[in-house]
N, C-alpha and C positions, 0 to 999 in steps of 0.2 A: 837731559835732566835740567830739572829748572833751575837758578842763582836760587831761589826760596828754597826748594829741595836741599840741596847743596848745602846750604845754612844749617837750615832742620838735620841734617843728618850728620854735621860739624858739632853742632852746639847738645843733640840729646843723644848721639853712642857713645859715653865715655866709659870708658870701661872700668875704671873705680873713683872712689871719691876724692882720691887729691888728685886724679888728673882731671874731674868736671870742676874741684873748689880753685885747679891751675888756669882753666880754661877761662871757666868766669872773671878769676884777677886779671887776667890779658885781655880778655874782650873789653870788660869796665872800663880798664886806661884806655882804652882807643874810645870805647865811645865818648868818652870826658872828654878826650882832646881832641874829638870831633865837634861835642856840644860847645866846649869852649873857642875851639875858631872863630863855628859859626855866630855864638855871640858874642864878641868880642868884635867883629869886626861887620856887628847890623845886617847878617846875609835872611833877608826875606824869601829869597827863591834858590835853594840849591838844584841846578840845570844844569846838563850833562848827559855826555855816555859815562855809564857807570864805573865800566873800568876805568874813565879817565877821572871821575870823582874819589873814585880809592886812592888810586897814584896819589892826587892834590890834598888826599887827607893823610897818608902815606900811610895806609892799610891795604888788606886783604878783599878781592872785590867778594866774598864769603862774609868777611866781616863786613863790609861798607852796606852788604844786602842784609845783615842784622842791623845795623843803624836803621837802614830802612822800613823795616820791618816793626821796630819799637818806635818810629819818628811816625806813621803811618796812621795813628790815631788822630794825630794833632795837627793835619793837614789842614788846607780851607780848601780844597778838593781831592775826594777820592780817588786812588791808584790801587789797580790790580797788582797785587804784587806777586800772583802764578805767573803773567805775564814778562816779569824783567827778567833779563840777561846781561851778559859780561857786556854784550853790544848795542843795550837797547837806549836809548836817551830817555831823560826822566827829567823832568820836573817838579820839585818837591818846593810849595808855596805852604809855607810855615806860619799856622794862626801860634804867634806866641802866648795869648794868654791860655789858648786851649794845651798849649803844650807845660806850660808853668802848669795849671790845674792836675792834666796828667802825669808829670813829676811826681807831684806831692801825693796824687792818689797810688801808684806803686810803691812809695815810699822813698822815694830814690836821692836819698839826701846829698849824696856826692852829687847830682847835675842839679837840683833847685838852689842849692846854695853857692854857685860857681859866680864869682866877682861880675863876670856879664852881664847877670843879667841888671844892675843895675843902669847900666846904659840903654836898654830895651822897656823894661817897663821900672816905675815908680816904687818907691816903698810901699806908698799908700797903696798904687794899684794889685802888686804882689802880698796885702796883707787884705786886700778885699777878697781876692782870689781864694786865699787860706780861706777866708770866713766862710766862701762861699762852699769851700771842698768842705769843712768841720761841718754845715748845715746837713749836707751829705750825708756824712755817718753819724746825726744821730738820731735815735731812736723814740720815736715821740708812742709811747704806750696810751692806748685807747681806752676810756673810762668803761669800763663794766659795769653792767647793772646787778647791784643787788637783790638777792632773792624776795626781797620783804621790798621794794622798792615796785611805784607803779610802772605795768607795761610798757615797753615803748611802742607796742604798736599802736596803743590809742584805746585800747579796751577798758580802762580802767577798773581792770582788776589787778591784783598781787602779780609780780614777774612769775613766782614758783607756781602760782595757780595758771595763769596761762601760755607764754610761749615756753617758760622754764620747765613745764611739766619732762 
């Protein structure tokens, strides 16, 4: 069974809702105080066997394979992630600003807003970034034609007299 399997099957049979809303408060702290290491202390490439990168986060290599799993968008090169195991060495090269972007679009306010990342990127840069994710959702509605307005196809006739019919 695959470390991903292994996760997926940790993180979605919970059998009622305070032990999935327990599960998620324990997984959250580790992942913070994984996010937070690694920014705090500038890590561009987290490299390793996995289970030796759990040990050094001191988690679960179940959990360390959900860090991976949610860090896995925000890489500067793609990894199969059916592929890892407890034994497999990995290399995870971290585009931070794609990852800041990604924060903000899950909502995930406990890691966008962690002390780190100020040593990583800039005010300015982290509120371009915002502007860029807010440009994202929103919704720019398309002007309609009015029934009594001329064609756009170029007929000039009435909208309702000809495509509107």
């Amino acid at each position: 069974m695959s470390l991903l399997t292994q996760w997926r099957a940790l993180s979605e049979n919970l059998e009622t809702q305070e032990a999935e809303i327990k599960f998620w408060e324990e997984y959250l702290k580790v992942e913070a105080s994984i996010y937070n290491e690694i920014l705090n202390n500038k890590v561009e490439v987290v490299e390793g066997k996995v289970s030796d990168l759990a040990n050094t986060y001191n988690t679960s290599v179940e959990y360390f394979m959900g860090f991976i799993d949610g860090i896995s968008e925000s890489l500067k090169e793609d990894i199969v992630l059916e592929e890892i195991e407890a034994d497999s060495q990995i290399s995870l090269k971290i585009d931070f600003e794609k990852l800041y972007f990604n924060m903000l679009s899950v909502e995930a306010e406990w890691l966008y807003t962690l002390p780190g990342w100020e040593g990583i990127l800039s005010a300015e840069e982290r509120k371009e970034i915002e502007k860029s994710y807010k440009k994202t959702k929103t919704v720019v509605k398309e002007k309609t034609v009015g029934r009594n307005e001329p064609c756009p196809c170029g007929s000039g006739k009435k909208y309702k007299k000809c495509c509107g019919k």
